[in-house]
Phi, psi and omega in degrees: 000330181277326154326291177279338155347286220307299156347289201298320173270030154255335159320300193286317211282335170287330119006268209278343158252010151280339155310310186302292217313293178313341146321287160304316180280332162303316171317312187302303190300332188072029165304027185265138178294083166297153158284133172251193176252033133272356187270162198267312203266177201253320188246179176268119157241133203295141165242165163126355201295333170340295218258009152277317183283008141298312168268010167271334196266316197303293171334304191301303177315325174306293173323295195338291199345297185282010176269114173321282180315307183316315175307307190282021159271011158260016181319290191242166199281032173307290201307298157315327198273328163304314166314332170281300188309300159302342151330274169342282194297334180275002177297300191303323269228316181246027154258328158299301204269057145236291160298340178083015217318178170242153169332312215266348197230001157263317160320338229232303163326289197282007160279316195283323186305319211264356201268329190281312193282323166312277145026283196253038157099016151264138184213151158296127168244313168192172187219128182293111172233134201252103141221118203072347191086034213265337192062192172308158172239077197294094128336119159251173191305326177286330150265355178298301208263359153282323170304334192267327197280309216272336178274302174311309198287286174295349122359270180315317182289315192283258187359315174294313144357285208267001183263085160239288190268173226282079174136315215288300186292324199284319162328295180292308172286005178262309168316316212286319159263027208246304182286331174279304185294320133018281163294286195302309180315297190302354187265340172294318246250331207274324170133043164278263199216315228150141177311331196247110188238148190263335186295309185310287191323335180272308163290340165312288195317312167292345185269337190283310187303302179318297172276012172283325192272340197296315171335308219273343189253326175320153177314116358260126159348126149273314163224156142286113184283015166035202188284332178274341178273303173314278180287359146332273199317294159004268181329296170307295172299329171313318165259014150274335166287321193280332174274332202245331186281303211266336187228049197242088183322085185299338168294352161261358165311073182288001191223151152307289196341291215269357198270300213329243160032294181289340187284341142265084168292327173278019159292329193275278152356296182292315204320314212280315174264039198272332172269340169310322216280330170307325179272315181301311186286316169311330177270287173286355154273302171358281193299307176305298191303325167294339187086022174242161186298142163291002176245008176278136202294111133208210189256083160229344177351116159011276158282358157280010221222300191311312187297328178287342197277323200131031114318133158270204202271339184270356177242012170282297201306300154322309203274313195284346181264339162281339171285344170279308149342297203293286191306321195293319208256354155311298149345281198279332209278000153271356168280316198278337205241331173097030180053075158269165195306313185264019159270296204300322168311331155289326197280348174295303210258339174256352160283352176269327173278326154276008147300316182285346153276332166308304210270328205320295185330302199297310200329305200292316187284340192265319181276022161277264201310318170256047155264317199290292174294011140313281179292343183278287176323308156348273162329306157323315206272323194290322169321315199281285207317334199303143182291358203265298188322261175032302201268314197290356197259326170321315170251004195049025169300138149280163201297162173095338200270161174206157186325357178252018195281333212218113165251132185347295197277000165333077220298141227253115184323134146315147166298150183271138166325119195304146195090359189253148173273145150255143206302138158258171206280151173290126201055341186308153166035058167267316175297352150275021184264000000 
C-alpha cells in the first residue's frame, strides 16, 4: 500500500506542476476554448491539461519500475500497453483541441488507440457467472478484442461526455479511479494473483494524475483538460475495468462471501461509471430521436440539467461528485463486505439525501412561487371582501369610482334620438371597459 501512495503522489505531484508549463504553452499554441452557447464559461481558456496528466501518469509508471513490490505488475504488458495506448489517445486528443477534428476521425482514433492496447495485451479473456451453472465464459480473439475495443470506445466516450463544467470530469474520474483501485486491491488480497497488480496500479497512478490536475481546473478553470484529457481517462478506466473483471480465478474463491464480489462481474464497473455511461445514453436517445447524429453538441447534459434546476455552478459540480462517490465507492464497499443490514441502510439514507440535494433548488423555487400565489389570492379575496367594494357592487359603481364622479344635482340627459350614441359621464363604467 505505501507503494502505491508513493505512485499515486508522484503522480499528482508531476501533474500539478506541469500543467501551468502546458498552460502556457496552449496560449502559444493558440489551443484555446471560446465559449459557445452551450458552454458554462465566459473567456477563451487555454485546453490541452490531457498532456500534464500524461506525463504525470508516465512519471508515476517510471517510478512503479524502481518499486520492490511494484515491480512484478511488469510481469505481463498490461501496464505498458495501457502507456502506449495512452500516448496514441491522448495525441489524437491534442489534435482535436488544437484543430478541431469531425466525429468519424476521433472515432476512427479512439478505435485504432483501444485497438493498439488489445494488441499489446489487455483483453477480455474471460468472465465469470455464477448464474445458472453457467460459470466461466472463455473469450476467444474473436469476440474478446472487438468486446474490449466497442467497451473502451464507450468509456472514452461517456467521459468525454460529462467535461462540460469547471472541474467535473477531473472530479469524476478521480472518485471513478480511487474506487476501481479500491475493488481491484480487494480483489488481489481474496485470491485474484497478488497485492501488486496492474488494473491497481493503473488506476492508483490516474487517480493521482487526476487530482494532481484538478487545483488547476476547478471552478473557475485556468485549463481545460479537453479531449486529450477526457480520453486519457477513458481509456485507462476501460483498461482497469477489463483487467480487473475480466481475469479472475473464480476457484480461488473460497466462501459466498468472498464469491460477491464475482457475482456480478461488471456491477462494480457500471456502478463506478454509471453517470458518464447514463449521460452517454440519454444523450444518444435525445439526438436520434431528433433525427441528429449522436455527436452533435447540445446543452441537456447531466450538468446543464442541474444548473436549469438552480445550482449554481461549484454545486452542480459537488452534487455529481457526491452521486459519483455514493455509487461507486457504494458499489465496492458491497463487494467487500458481503451487504451487510447496516451498510445497505447508510447507502439508503445518503441516496435520500442526495435526491434530496438534487431537487431542493426546484423544492425552493416551486414553494416560492406558490407562497406568491397565495398571498396574491390573499388580496384578490381582501379587495372583494373591503365594504368599499360591497357598496360599490351594491350600486354598480365600478371599485374606485365615487359620489363625486356623477353629481347629484346634475340634471339627467333627455333619451337620445333612435341612431344616436349616448354621451357617457366622465369616469362612469371606465372600470368595466
Amino acid at each position: 500500500m505505501r507503494e502505491y501512495a508513493v505512485v499515486l503522489l508522484t503522480a499528482a505531484l508531476v501533474t500539478f506542476l506541469a500543467t501551468p508549463v502546458v498552460r502556457i504553452a496552449a496560449v502559444r499554441l493558440r489551443m484555446m476554448a471560446a465559449p459557445r452557447e452551450r458552454d458554462v464559461h465566459v473567456i477563451p481558456t487555454p485546453r490541452g491539461g490531457g498532456v500534464a496528466m500524461y506525463l504525470g501518469v508516465a512519471a508515476a509508471v517510471m517510478v512503479a519500475t524502481r518499486l520492490p513490490a511494484l515491480q512484478r505488475t511488469f510481469d505481463d504488458s498490461q501496464t505498458a500497453a495501457v502507456l502506449v495506448a495512452g500516448g496514441l489517445i491522448c495525441l489524437l486528443g491534442v489534435l482535436d483541441d488544437k484543430f478541431g477534428l469531425d466525429a468519424l476521425t476521433k472515432l476512427t482514433g479512439q478505435i485504432a488507440a483501444a485497438g493498439v492496447m488489445v494488441l499489446l495485451g489487455v483483453q477480455l479473456a474471460f468472465l465469470f457467472l455464477p448464474f445458472a451453472d453457467i460459470g466461466t465464459i472463455s473469450f476467444g480473439p474473436d469476440v474478446g478484442v472487438p468486446l474490449t475495443i466497442l467497451l473502451t470506445v464507450l468509456v472514452v466516450n461517456a467521459l468525454n461526455f460529462i467535461d462540460g463544467l469547471d472541474g467535473l470530469a477531473a472530479g469524476v474520474s478521480a472518485i471513478a479511479a480511487l474506487a476501481f483501485f479500491a475493488y481491484s486491491y480487494n480483489l488481489s488480497r481474496v485470491g485474484y494473483d497478488e497485492v501488486a497488480s496492474a488494473p491497481a496500479l493503473i488506476t492508483a497512478v490516474l487517480a493521482g494524475a487526476c487530482l494532481g490536475f484538478l487545483p488547476h481546473n476547478f471552478s473557475p478553470a485556468r485549463i481545460f483538460m479537453g479531449d486529450s484529457g477526457s480520453m486519457l481517462v477513458g481509456l485507462m478506466l476501460s483498461a482497469a475495468a477489463v483487467s480487473a473483471t475480466g481475469r479472475v480465478d473464480a476457484q480461488s474463491f473460497d466462501s459466498a462471501a468472498s464469491l460477491l464480489p464475482l457475482a456480478l462481474p461488471l456491477l462494480v464497473p457500471i456502478a463506478v461509471l454509471f453517470i458518464p455511461f447514463v449521460d452517454l445514453l440519454l444523450a444518444v436517445i435525445r439526438r436520434t430521436r431528433r433525427g441528429q447524429s449522436p455527436f452533435s453538441p447540445d446543452k441537456m447534459h447531466l450538468h446543464h440539467r442541474l444548473l436549469s434546476i438552480g445550482h449554481s455552478h461549484r454545486r452542480a459540480v459537488l452534487t455529481m461528485y457526491f452521486w459519483a462517490a455514493l455509487l461507486s465507492f457504494g458499489a465496492v464497499a458491497l463487494s467487500v463486505t458481503g451487504g451487510t443490514v447496516e451498510l445497505l441502510v447508510v447507502i439508503g439514507v445518503l441516496l435520500v439525501v442526495g435526491v434530496v440535494v438534487v431537487l431542493g433548488p426546484h423544492a425552493r423555487r416551486a414553494a416560492r412561487e406558490a407562497r406568491a400565489a397565495e398571498i396574491a389570492a390573499q388580496r384578490r379575496r381582501s379587495r372583494a371582501a373591503h365594504p368599499t367594494a360591497r357598496a360599490h357592487r351594491s350600486t354598480g359603481r365600478p371599485a374606485g369610482a365615487t359620489a363625486a364622479t356623477v353629481p347629484a344635482s346634475a340634471p339627467v340627459p333627455s333619451a337620445p334620438a333612435s341612431g344616436t350614441a349616448t354621451p357617457r359621464a366622465a369616469g362612469v363604467g371606465r372600470g368595466l371597459q
